[in-house]
PAKOL-813367 format. One record per residue (C-alpha): residue in three letters; x, y, z. Coordinates in steps of 0.5 Angstrom, whole numbers, padded with zeros to 4 digits, always signed. Each point is the difference from the previous one (the first is absolute). Example, Ala and Ser with C-alpha at 12.3 -4.5 7.8 and 13.67 -1.06 7.14 Angstrom:
PAKOL-813367
Ala+0025-0009+0016
Ser+0002+0007-0002
end
This chain:
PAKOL-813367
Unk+0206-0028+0299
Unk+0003+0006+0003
Unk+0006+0004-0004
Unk+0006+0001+0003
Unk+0005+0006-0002
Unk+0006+0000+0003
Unk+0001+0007+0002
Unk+0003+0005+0006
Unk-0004+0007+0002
Unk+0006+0004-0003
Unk+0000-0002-0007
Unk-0005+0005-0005
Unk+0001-0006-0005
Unk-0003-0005+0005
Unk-0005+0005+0003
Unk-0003+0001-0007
Unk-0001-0007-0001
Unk-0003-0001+0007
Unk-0005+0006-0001
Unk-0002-0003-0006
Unk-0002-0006+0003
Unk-0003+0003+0006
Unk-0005+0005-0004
Unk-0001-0006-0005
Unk-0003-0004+0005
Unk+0004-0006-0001
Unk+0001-0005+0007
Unk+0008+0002+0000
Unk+0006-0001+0007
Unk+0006+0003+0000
Unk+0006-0003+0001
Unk+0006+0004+0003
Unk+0007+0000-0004
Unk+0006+0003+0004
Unk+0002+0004-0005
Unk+0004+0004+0004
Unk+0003-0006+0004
Unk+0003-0003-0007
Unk-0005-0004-0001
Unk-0002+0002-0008
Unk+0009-0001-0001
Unk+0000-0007+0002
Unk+0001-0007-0004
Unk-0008-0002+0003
Unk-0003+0006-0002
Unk+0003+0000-0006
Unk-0001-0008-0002
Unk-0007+0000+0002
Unk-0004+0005+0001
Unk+0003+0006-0005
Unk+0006+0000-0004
Unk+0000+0007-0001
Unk+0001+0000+0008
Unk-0006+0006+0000
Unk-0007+0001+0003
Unk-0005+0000-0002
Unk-0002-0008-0001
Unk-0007-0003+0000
Unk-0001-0007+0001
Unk-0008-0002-0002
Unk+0001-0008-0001
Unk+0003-0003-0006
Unk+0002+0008-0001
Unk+0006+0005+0001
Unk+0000+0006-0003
Unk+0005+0006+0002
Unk+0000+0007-0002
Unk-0005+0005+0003
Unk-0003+0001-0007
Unk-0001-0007-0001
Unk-0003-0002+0007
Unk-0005+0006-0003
Unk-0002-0002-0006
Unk-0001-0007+0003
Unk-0004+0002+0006
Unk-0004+0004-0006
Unk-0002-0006-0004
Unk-0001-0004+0007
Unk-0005+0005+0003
Unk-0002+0004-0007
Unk+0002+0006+0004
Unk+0006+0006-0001
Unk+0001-0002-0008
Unk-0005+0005-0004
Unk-0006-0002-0004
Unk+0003+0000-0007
Unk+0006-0002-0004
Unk+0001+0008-0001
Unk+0000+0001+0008
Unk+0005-0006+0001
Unk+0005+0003-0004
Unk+0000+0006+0003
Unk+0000-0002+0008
Unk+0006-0005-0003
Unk+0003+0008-0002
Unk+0000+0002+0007
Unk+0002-0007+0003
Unk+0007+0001-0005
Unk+0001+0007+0001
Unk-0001-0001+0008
Unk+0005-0006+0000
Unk+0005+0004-0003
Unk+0000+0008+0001
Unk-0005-0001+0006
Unk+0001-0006+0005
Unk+0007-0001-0001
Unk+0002+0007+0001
Unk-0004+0000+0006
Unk+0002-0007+0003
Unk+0008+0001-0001
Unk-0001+0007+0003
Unk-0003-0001+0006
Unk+0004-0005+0001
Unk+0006+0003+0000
Unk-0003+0006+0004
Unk-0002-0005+0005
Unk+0004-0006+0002
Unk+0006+0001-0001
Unk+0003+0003+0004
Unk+0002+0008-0001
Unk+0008-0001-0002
Unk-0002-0004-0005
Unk-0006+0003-0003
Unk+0003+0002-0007
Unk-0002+0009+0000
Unk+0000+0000-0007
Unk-0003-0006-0002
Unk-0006+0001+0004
Unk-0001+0008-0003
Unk+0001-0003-0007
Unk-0006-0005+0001
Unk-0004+0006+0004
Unk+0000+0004-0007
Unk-0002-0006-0004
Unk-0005-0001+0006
Unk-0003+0007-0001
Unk-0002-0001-0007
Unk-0003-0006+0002
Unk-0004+0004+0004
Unk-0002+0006-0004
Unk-0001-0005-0006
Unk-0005-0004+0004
Unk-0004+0006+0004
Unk-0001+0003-0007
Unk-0003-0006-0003
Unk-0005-0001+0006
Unk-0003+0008-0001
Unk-0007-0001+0000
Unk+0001-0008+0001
Unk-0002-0004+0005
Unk+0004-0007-0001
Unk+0006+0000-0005
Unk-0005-0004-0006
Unk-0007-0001-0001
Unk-0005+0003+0005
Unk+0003-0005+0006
Unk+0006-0004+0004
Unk+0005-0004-0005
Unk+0007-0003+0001
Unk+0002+0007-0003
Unk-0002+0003+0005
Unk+0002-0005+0006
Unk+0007-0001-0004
Unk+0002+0007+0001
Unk-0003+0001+0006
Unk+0005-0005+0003
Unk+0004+0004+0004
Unk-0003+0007+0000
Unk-0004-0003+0007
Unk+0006-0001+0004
Unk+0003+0005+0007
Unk+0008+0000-0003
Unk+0002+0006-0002
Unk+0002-0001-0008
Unk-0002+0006-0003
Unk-0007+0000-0001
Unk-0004+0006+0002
Unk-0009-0002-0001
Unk-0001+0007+0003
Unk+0005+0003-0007
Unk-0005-0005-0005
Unk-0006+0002+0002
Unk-0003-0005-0006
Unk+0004-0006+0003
Unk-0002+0002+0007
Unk-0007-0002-0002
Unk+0001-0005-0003
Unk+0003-0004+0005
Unk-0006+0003+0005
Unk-0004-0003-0005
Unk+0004-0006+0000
Unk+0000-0001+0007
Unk-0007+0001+0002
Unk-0002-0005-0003
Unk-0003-0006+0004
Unk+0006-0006+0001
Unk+0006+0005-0001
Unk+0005+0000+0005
Unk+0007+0003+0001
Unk+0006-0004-0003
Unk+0002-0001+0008
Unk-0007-0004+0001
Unk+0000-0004-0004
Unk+0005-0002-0002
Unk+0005-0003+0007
Unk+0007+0003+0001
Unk+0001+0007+0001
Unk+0006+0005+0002
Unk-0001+0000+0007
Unk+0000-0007+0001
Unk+0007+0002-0001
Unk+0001+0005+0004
end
């Protein structure tokens, strides 16, 4: 049975989910939500495929599970990949995906989108240097812990890391320099060499320049 996610290429959250499945192995389609048409805002999207009115959603059966975090976990226990080896590493990939959904990903998504689809009178100047402090600790906090690292946890790819890897990969300019985090610019490398990974813009349908 193939898994599908209800997805579009600009979201980090539904590309984390995505590359999971991807590098999992798992038989898996996207399907495109158009997100920036409305689509997530309407009586439909909410009453039948998400009440939250967000994406990522996987659907795989009589299962439907929203939340990147919890589409990973699930991949993990249906693949036996990404969710670590013990109980101790398990709990410290749950560590990473907590601090990523809070100080990392959300930052990142609101500030780029901030910065990026919409337009420049409406973009909020102080709102978006804010989240650029709050982003810049991230990063610091994140590039020490990978000093002398390969992978976030354990000795390889977990949800830790491609949770806070999610939107680090995109093109749109959000405040993030890989050349000033010489720890985190290796790592994605890392990340990005290995075999089935693909942008969020390939593997996911949608993407900015569809709009232009």
């Amino acid at each position: 049975m193939t898994i599908k996610l209800y997805c579009f290429g600009e979201s980090g959250n539904a590309y984390k989910a995505a590359l999971a499945l991807e590098l999992a192995g798992l038989a898996w389609e996207p399907l495109k939500v158009d997100f920036f048409g409305g689509e997530t805002r309407t009586p439909e999207y909410r009453s039948t495929i998400n009440s939250l009115g967000e994406v990522p959603v996987m659907v795989d059966g009589d299962v439907t599970l929203t939340q990147s975090g919890v589409i990973q976990d699930y991949i993990s226990e249906q693949s036996g990949k990404f969710g670590g080896k013990d109980a101790t590493e398990r709990r410290e990939i749950m560590r990473w995906v907590l601090w990523d959904n809070h100080k990392l990903s959300s930052m990142a998504g609101m500030t780029r989108f901030l910065m990026n689809f919409l337009p420049a009178d409406k973009q909020p100047k102080e709102v978006i240097a804010f989240n650029q402090g709050r982003l810049a600790a991230a990063y610091d906090l994140l590039n020490t812990h990978l000093e002398g690292r390969d992978w976030i946890v354990g000795d390889g790819i977990t949800n830790a890391d491609l949770s806070c890897c999610g939107y680090l990969y995109y093109p749109e300019p959000f405040g993030f320099d890989r050349g000033a985090h010489a720890n985190i610019d290796a790592w994605l490398t890392r990340l990005s060499e290995t075999p089935g990974w693909k942008a969020p813009y390939d593997l996911m349908p949608g993407s900015p320049a569809d709009r232009a």
